[in-house]
Phi, psi and omega in degrees: 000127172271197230262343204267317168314308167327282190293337170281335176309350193237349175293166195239096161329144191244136195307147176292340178260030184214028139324271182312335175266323157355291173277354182283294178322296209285265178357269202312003177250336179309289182302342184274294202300343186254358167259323170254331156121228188263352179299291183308307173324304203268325145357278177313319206284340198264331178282000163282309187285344154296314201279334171277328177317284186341305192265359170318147201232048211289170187275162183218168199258073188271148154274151179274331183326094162357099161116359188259138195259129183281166181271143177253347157208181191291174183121198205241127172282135160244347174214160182219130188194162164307139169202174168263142141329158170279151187334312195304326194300296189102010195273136207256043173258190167311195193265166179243150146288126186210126194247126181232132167263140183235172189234144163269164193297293233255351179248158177286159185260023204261140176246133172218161177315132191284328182208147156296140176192239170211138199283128153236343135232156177239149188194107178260124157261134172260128200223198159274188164223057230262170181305124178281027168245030188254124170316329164254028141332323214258334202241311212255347183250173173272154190224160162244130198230130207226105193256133198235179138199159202257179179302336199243009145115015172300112182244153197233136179235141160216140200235155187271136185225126186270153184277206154320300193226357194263143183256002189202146168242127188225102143203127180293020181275169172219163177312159165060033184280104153315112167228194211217128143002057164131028180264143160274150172229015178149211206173168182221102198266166204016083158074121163183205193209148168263137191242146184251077181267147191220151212277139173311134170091351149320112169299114169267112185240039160233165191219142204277112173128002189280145180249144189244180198202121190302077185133339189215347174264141180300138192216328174221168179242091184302329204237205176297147185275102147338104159312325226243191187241147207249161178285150172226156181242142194266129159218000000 
């Protein structure tokens, strides 16, 4: 076995889109350490190894158990409260529960689906960019807004929310799109928060302050809560 076989099971894949900042980073310390010297060298060398942290992509565990909608990112819950969708979804049911995880600089950013179903409508708003642990965040920032319905006709709304400091929302659903429990489906770079609506009377099975992990922490029950324990398929 060589050394690279050794050492990979434990490396953390790094997302395709941060391949180019990467390489950007890696340059802008090359050209410092060759204009100014070892000081900018070390610099350089710490916002790389930060910039690949950011974009580490590592595989996660979903359960599989039929009706469970999963956190679509890493973070923190921070409000679980009544809301409506956003206006663009056009959705014309109650008001939902909508559970927002928000992410920090330091968490990954790679999004992935909360449940199986069908994509049925997408809407990008252009916005501000105000702090995403701010509540009007949800109404005032830009966002990507993404309308499901699950098999059993239940529809789940979840929108990608840009921060502070993130300048870009990257997602590949497209309408009438299959999607699946824990698949990425895009990313938000440097800090921002994801929001989660699920039909009024869902068992919210997180509580606000709680950290979640994308793909694999529970976040609601659409259906009867499962006795038995649950199994996960790795992706």
């Amino acid at each position: 076995m060589s050394l690279v076989d050794t050492i990979k099971p434990v490396l953390t894949p790094i997302n395709k889109e941060g391949y180019p900042f990467i390489t950007l980073f890696l340059i802008a310390t090359l050209v410092g350490w060759l204009l100014v010297g070892d000081s900018l060298l070390v610099i350089g060398l710490l916002l790389t190894a930060w910039c690949v942290y950011f974009f580490r992509d590592p595989a996660r565990t979903t359960p599989i158990k039929e009706g469970l909608v999963v956190s679509p990112a890493d973070g923190v819950v921070q409000m679980i409260r009544k809301a409506d969708p956003p206006p663009e979804l056009e959705y014309a049911g109650k008001q939902m529960l909508r559970i927002s995880v928000f992410m920090n600089v330091f968490d990954v950013h790679v999004n992935r689906i909360p449940i199986d179903g069908q994509v049925t409508k997408l809407h990008y708003r252009p916005g501000a960019f105000l702090n995403a642990s701010l509540d009007k965040a949800s109404e005032d920032n830009e966002r990507q807004s993404i309308l499901m319905e699950t098999p059993d006709g239940k529809q789940i709304a979840f929108v990608q929310i840009a921060g502070l400091v993130a300048r870009r929302i990257l997602c590949d659903l497209e309408p009438g799109q299959d999607i699946h429990t824990g698949e990425r489906f895009g990313m938000i770079r440097f800090g921002s928060r994801v929001d989660v609506y699920v039909p009024d009377r869902t068992p919210i099975l997180v509580c606000e302050g709680q950290r979640c992990v994308a793909g694999e922490t529970i976040l609601a029950d659409l259906g009867k809560r499962p006795k038995e324990s649950l199994t996960g398929t790795t992706r």
